[in-house]
C-alpha positions as CSV (number, residue, x, y, z in Angstrom):
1,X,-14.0,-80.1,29.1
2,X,-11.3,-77.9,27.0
3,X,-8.9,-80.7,27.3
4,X,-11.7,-83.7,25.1
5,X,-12.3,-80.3,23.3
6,X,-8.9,-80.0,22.0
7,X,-8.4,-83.6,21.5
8,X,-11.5,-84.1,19.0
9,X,-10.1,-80.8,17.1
10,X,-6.7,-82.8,17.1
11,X,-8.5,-86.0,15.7
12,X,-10.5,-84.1,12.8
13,X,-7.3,-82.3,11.6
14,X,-5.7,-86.0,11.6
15,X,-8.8,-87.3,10.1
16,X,-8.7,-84.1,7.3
17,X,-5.1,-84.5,6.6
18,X,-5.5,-88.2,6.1
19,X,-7.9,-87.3,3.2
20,X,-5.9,-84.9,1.6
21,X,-2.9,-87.2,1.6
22,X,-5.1,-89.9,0.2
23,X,-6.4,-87.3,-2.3
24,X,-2.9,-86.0,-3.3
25,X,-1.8,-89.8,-4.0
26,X,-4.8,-90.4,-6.3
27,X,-4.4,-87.3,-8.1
28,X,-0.7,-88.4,-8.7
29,X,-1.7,-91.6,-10.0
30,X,-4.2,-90.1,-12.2
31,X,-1.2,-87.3,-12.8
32,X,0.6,-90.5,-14.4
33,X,-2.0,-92.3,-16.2
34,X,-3.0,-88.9,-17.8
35,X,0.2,-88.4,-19.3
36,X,0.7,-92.3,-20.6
37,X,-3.0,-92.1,-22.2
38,X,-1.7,-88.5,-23.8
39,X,1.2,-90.2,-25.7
40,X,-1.0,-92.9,-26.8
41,X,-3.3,-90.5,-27.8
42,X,-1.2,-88.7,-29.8
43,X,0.7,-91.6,-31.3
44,X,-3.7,-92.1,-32.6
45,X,-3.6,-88.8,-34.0
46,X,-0.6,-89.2,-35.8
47,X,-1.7,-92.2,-37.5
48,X,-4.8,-90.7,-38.5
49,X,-2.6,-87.3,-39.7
50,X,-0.7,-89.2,-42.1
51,X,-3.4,-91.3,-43.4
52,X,-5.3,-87.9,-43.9
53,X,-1.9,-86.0,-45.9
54,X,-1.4,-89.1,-47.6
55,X,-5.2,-89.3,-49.1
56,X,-4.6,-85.1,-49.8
57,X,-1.5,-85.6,-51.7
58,X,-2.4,-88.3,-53.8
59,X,-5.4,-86.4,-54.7
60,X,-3.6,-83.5,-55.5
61,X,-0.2,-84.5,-57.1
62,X,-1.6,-87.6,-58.8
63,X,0.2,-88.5,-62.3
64,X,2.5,-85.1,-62.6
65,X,5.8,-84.0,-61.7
66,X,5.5,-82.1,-58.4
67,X,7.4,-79.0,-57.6
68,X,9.4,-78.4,-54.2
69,X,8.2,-74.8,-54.0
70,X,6.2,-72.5,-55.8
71,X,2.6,-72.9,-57.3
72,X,0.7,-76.2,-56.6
73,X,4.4,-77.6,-55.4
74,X,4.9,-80.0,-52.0
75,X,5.6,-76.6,-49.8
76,X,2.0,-75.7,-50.6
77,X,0.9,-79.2,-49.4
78,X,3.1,-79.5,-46.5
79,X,1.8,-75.5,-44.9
80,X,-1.9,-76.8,-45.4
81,X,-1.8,-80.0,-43.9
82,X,0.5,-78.6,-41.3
83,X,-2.0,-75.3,-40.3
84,X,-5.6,-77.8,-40.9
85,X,-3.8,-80.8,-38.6
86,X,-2.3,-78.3,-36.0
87,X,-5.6,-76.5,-35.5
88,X,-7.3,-79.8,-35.3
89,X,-5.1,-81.6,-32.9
90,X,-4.5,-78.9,-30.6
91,X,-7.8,-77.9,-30.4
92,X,-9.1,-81.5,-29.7
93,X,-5.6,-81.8,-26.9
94,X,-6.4,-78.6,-25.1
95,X,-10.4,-79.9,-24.3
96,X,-9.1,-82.8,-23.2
97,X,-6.2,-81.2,-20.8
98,X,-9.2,-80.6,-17.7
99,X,-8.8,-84.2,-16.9
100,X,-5.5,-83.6,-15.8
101,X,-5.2,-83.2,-12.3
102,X,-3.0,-80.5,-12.6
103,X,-5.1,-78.5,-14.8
104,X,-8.5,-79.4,-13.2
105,X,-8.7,-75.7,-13.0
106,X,-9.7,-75.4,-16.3
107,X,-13.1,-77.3,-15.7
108,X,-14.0,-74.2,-13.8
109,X,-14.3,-71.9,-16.2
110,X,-16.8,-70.6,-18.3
111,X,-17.5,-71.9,-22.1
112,X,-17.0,-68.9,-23.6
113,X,-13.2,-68.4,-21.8
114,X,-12.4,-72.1,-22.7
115,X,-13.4,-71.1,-26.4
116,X,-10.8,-68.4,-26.9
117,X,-8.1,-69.8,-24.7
118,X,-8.7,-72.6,-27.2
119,X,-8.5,-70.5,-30.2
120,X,-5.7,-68.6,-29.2
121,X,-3.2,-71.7,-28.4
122,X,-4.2,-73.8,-31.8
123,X,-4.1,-70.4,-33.7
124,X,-0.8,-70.3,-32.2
125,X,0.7,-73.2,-32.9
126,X,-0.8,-73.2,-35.9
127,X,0.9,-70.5,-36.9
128,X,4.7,-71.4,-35.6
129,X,4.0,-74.8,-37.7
130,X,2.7,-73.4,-41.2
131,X,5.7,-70.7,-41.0
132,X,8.7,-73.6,-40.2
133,X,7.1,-75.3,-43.2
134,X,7.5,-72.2,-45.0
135,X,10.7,-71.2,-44.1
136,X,11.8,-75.4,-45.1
137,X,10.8,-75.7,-47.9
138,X,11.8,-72.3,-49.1
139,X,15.4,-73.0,-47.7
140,X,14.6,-76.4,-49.6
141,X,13.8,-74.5,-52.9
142,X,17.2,-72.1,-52.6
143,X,19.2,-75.2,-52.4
144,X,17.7,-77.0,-55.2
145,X,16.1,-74.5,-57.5
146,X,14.0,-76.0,-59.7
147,X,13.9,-79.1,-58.2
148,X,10.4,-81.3,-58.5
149,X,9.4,-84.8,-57.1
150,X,6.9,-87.9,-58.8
151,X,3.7,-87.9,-57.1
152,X,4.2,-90.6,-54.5
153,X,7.6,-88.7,-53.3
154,X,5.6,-85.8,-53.4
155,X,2.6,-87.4,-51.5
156,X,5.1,-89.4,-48.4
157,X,6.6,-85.8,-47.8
158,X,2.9,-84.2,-47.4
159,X,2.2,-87.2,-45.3
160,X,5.2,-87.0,-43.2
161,X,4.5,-83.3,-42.2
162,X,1.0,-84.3,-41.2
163,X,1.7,-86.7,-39.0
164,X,4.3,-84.7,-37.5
165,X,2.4,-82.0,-37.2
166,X,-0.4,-83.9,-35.4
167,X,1.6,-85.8,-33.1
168,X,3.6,-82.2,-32.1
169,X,0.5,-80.5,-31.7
170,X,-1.2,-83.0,-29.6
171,X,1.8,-83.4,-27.0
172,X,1.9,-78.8,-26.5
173,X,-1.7,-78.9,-26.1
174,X,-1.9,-81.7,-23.5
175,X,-0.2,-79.3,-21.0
176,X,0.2,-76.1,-21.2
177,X,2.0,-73.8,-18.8
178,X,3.3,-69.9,-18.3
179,X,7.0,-70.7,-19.1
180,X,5.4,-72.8,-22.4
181,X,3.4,-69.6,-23.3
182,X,6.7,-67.7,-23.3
183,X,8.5,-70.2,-25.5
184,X,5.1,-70.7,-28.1
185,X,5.4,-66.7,-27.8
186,X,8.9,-66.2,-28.7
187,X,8.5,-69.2,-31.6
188,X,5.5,-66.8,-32.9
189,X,7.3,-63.6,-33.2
190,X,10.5,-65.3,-34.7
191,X,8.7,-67.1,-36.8
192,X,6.7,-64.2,-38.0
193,X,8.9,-61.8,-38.9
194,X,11.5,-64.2,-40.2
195,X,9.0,-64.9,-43.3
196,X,8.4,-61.4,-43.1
197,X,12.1,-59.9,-43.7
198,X,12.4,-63.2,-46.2
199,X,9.5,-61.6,-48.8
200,X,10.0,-57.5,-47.8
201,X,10.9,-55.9,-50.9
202,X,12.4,-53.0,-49.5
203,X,15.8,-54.7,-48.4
204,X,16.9,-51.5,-46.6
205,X,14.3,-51.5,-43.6
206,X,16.8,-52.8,-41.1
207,X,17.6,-48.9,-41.2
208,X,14.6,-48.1,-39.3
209,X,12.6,-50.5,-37.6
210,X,10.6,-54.0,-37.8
211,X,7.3,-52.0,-38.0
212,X,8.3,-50.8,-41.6
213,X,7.2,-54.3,-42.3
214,X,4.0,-53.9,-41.3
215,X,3.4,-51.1,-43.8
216,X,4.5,-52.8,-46.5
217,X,2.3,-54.3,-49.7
218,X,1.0,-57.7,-49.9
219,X,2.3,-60.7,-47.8
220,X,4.9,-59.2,-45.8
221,X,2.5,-57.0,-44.3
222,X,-0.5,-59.4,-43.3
223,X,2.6,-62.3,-41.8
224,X,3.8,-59.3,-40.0
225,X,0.8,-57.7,-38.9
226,X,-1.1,-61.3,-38.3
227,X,2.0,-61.9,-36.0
228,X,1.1,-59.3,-33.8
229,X,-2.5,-60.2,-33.2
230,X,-1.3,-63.8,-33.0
231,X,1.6,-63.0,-30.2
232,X,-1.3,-60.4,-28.4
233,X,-3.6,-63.7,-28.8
234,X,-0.6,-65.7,-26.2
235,X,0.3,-62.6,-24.2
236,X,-3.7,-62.5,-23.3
237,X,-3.6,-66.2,-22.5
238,X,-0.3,-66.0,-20.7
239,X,-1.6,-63.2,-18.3
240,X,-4.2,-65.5,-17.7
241,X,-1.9,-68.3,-16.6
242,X,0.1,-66.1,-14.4
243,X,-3.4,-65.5,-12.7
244,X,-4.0,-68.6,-11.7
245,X,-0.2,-69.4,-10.8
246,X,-0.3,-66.5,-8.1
247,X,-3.4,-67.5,-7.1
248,X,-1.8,-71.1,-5.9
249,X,0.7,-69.5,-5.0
250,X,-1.0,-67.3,-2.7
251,X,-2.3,-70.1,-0.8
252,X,1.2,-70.6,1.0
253,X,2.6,-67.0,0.6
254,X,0.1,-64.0,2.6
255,X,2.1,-61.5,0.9
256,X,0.5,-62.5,-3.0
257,X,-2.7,-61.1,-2.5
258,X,-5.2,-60.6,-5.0
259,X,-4.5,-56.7,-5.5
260,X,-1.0,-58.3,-6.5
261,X,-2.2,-60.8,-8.6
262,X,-4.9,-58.7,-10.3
263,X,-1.8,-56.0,-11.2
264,X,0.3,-58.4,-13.1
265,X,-2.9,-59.9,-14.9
266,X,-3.8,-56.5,-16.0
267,X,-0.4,-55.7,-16.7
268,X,-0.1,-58.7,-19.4
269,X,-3.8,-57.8,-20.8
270,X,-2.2,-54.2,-22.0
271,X,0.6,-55.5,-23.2
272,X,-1.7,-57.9,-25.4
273,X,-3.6,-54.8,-26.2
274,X,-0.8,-53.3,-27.3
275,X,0.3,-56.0,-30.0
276,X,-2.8,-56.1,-31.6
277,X,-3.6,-52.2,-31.3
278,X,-0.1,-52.3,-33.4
279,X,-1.6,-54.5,-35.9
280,X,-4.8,-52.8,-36.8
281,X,-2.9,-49.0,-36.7
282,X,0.3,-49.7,-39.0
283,X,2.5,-47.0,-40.0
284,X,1.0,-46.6,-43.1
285,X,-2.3,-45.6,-41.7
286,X,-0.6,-43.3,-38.5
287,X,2.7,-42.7,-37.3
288,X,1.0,-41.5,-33.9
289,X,-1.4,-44.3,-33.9
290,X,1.2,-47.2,-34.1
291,X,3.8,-45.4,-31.7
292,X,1.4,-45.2,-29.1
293,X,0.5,-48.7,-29.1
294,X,4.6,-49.4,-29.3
295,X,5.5,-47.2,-27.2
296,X,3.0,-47.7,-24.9
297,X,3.7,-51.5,-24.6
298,X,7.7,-50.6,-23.6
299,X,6.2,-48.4,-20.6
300,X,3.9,-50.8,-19.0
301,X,6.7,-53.7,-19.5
302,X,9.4,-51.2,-17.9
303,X,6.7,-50.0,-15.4
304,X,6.2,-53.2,-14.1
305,X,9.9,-54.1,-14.3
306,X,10.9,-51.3,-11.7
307,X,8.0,-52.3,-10.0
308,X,8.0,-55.5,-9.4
309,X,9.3,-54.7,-5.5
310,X,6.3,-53.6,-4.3
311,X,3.7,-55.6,-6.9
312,X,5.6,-59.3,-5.6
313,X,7.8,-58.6,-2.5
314,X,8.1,-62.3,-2.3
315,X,10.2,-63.1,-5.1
316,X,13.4,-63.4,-4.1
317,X,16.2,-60.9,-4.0
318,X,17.9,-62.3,-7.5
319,X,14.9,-62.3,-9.7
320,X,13.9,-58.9,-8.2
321,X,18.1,-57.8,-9.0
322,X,17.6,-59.7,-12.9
323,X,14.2,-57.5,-12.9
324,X,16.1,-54.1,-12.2
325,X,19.1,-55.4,-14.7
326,X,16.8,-55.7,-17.8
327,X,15.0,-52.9,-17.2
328,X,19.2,-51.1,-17.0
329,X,20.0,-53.2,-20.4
330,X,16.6,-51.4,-21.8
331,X,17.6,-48.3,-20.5
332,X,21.2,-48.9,-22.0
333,X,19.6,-49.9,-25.7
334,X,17.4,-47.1,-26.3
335,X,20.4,-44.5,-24.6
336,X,22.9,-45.9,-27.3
337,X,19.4,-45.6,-30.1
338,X,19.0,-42.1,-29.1
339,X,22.9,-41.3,-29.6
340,X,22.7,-42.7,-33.2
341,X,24.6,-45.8,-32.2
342,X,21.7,-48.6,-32.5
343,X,19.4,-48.6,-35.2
344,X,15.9,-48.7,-34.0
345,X,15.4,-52.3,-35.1
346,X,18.4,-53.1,-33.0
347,X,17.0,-51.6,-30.4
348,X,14.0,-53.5,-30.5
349,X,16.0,-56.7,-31.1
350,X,18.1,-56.4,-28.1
351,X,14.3,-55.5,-25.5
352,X,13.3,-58.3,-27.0
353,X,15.9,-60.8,-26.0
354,X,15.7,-58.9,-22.7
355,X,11.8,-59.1,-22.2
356,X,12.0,-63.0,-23.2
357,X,14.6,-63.7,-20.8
358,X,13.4,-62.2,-18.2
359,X,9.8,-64.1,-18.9
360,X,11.6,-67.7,-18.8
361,X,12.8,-66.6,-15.6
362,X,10.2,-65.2,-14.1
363,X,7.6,-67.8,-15.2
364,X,10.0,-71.2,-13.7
365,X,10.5,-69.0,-10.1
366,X,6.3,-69.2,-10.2
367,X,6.9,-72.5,-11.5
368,X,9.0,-73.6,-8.9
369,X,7.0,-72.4,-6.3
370,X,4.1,-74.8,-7.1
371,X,6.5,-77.4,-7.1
372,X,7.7,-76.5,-3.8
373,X,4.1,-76.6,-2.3
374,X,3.8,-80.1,-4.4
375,X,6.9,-81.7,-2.5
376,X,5.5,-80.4,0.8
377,X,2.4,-82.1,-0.2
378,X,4.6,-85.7,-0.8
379,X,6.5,-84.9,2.3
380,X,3.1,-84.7,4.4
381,X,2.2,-88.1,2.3
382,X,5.2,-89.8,3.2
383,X,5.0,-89.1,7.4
């Protein structure tokens, strides 16, 4: 009696992982296809970018002399087109990304959650792409002062940057992951407060920190202070990536549970907190107000640095090591601020190389743990 007992358990485990092998090869195949219908997809949107900055600019610059930059000039063109075809694209990418196998997750969740994680990643890239035309065609404008186009220059450049734009957009959308979210989040920031040291009129506010920006009149101030809100926008969608990533991972790992998980989610929600509370309480409106926020966000970060021991004992022994050297090198920076050695804009220029670093890192080793479980999964298919 035990022994047919234990043979029909052996045949319906056979039988169940027959169907998950058959499943994993089908959701490979539609893996593939996904990505070759992306890239014709994109090569669609493209198209229809350019045709739609080449009706714009011939509307626009028809029968004058165009300027590179300033006023109604090609710069003005190009960021428009490039914010309007970005916020278009990636939007229309992103809704489309659930047919992925590997990001079927995101069919689960609610409408209102798929609205903002929408928002937040075109708004995003939106923003990166309307700033590098900025900082182009400015660069363009130093080099040629002056300098102006005729009207069908003028309206292939505008055209150009559409298409580009739609085509780049499309791709970053299709599939997005936690390492990607670093990177977009890194592009934002750099992005940011590059335009925003480019128009500061007070040239000396490398003397105290980046947050002088933020108090500053006119456009400095909202690029800076729209930066933060923007980079608080990915570090609230990147917590929510890292989620889901421990959550797979915990399926092969007992010791990611969902305390765990729920601690670095949280984690990355105050930190977005903390960028945007920054925003909305500049220096110019309270001293106390901003540091808080500031400070606040280098405390949780370092928190969860020293940490990360007991939050993920099952990273391995060099991340772990890399997580207790940043959190040294932070130690380090702000001993050498306090001494009168770093400025405090050095300061924050030297966590911030250490904070992205350690993000890229820590987001492939999640990374590579779901590609380990993947080439079990092939392994399993293959005997």
């Amino acid at each position: 009696m035990a022994r047919d007992a234990w043979t029909q358990r052996t045949r319906l485990e056979a039988a169940a992982v027959r169907v998950e092998t058959r499943l994993h090869r089908d959701g490979v195949l539609e893996a593939r296809r996904f990505a070759v219908r992306t890239e014709a997809r994109a090569i669609v949107v493209a198209t229809l970018a350019f045709g739609v900055g080449l009706a714009g600019g011939a509307v626009g610059f028809w029968g004058r002399v165009v300027p590179v930059w300033e006023g109604a000039s090609v710069g003005a063109g190009g960021i428009v087109v490039a914010v309007f075809i970005t916020l278009a694209a990636a939007s229309v990418s992103y809704r489309l990304a659930a047919r992925d196998p590997r990001q079927a997750w995101l069919k689960d969740l609610t409408r209102s959650r798929r609205a903002w994680m929408t928002s937040a990643l075109a708004l995003a890239l939106a923003a990166v792409f309307g700033m590098v035309q900025w900082m182009l065609f400015d660069s363009a404008s130093l080099i040629w002062p002056g300098a102006a186009v005729d009207t069908l220059t003028a309206t292939m450049i505008v055209a150009l940057v559409a298409g580009a734009s739609g085509y780049a957009a499309f791709l970053l959308a299709a599939h997005v992951t936690a390492t990607r979210l670093v990177l977009l989040l890194f592009a934002v920031v750099a992005t940011g407060f590059t335009v925003s040291v480019a128009t500061a009129r007070d040239d000396g506010w490398y003397q105290r920190n980046f947050s002088e920006l933020g108090g500053q009149d006119g456009v400095t101030a909202t690029v800076f202070n729209a930066t933060l809100v923007t980079a608080g926008g990915v570090t609230a969608l990147l917590a929510f990536y890292l989620l889901t990533s421990l959550k797979a991972w915990a399926h092969t790992e007992p010791r990611v549970t969902r305390a765990r998980a729920l601690i670095v989610y949280v984690v990355f929600l105050v930190l977005a907190a903390c960028f945007i509370g920054a925003a909305v309480v500049p220096v110019t409106i309270s001293q106390v107000g901003h540091n808080v926020f500031a400070i606040g966000m280098a405390v949780v970060f370092g928190a969860l640095l020293l940490g990360l021991r007991w939050v993920l004992p099952c990273l391995s022994w060099a991340m772990l090591a890399v997580a207790l050297a940043v959190a040294g090198g932070i130690l380090l920076s702000a001993t050498l601020f306090w001494v009168g050695y770093y400025t405090l804009a050095t300061h924050e220029m030297v966590c911030a190389g250490l904070v992205v670093g350690w993000l890229l890192l820590f987001t492939r080793t999640l990374a590579a743990a779901e590609r380990a479980d993947s080439a079990a999964a092939d392994a399993g298919s293959e005997s």
